[in-house]
C-alpha positions as CSV (number, residue, x, y, z in Angstrom):
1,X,0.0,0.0,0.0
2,X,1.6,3.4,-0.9
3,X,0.9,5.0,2.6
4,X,2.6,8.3,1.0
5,X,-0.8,9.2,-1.0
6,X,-4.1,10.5,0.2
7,X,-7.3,8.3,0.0
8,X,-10.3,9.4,-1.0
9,X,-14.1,7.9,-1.7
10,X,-14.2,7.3,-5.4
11,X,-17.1,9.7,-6.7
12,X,-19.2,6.7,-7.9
13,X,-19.9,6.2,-3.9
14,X,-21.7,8.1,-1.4
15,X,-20.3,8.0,2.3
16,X,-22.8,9.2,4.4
17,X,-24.5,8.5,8.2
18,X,-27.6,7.1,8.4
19,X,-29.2,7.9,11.9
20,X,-32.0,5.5,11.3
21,X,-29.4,2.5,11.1
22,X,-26.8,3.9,13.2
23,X,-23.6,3.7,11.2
24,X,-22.0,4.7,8.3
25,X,-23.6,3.4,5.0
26,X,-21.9,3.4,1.2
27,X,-24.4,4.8,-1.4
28,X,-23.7,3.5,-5.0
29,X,-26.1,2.9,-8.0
30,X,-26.9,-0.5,-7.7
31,X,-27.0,-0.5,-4.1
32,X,-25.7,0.4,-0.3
33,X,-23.3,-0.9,1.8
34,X,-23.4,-1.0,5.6
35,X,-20.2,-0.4,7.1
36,X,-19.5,-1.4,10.4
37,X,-17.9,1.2,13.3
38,X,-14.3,0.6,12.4
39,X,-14.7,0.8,8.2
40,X,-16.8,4.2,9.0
41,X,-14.4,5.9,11.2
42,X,-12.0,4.7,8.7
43,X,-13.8,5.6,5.5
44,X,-15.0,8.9,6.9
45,X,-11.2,9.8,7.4
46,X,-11.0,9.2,3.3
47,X,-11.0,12.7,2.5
48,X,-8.0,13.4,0.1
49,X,-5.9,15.3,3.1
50,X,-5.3,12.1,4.8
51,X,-3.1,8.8,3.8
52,X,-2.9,5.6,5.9
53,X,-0.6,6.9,8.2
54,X,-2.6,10.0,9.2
55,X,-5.5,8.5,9.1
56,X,-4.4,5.3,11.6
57,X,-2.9,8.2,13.9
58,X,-6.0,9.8,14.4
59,X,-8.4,6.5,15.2
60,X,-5.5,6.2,17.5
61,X,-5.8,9.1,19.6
62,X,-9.6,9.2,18.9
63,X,-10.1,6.0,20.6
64,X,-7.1,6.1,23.0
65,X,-5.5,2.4,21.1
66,X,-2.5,1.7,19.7
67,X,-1.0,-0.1,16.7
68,X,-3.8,0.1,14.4
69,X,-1.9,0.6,11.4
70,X,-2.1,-3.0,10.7
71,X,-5.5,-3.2,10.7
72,X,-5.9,0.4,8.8
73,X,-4.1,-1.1,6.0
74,X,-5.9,-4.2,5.6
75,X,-9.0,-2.8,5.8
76,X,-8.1,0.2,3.0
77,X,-6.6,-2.8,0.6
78,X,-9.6,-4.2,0.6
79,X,-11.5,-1.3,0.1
80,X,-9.5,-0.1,-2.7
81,X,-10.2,-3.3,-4.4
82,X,-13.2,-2.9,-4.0
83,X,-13.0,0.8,-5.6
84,X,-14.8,2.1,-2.7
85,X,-11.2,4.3,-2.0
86,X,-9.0,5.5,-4.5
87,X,-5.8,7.8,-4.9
88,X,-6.3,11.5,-4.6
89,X,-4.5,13.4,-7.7
């Protein structure tokens, strides 16, 4: 993963709360994606300021853990496979 880059949602998706559910949902065309606590937080924090690194920082002070870079990672691989996150120019 190139930790050096900033992530963003890929525009074909919509990141957004939903109060009636309680968590962080994915809006796309065909669909909607419920994301649990840790991929919103996550997700939330892909704005195009922040890369991996930033963004595990700030979960880590934000929820008073440590060493979740490991798990930050995994999580964005998977979602940039899943072109839910991609690159910012």
């Amino acid at each position: 993963m190139q930790q050096e880059k900033s992530l963003v949602v890929n525009n074909h998706f919509q990141l957004q709360f939903e109060e009636a559910q309680g968590c962080f949902v994915l809006l796309y065309p065909e669909g909607m994606v419920q994301l649990n606590q840790s991929a919103g937080e996550i997700m939330n924090l892909c704005d195009g300021k922040n890369n991996s690194s930033q963004i595990a920082k700030i979960l880590e002070e934000k929820f008073e853990m440590k060493d979740l870079q490991k798990d930050v990672d995994a999580f964005l691989s998977e979602a940039i496979d899943r072109k839910w996150v991609v690159y910012a120019n």
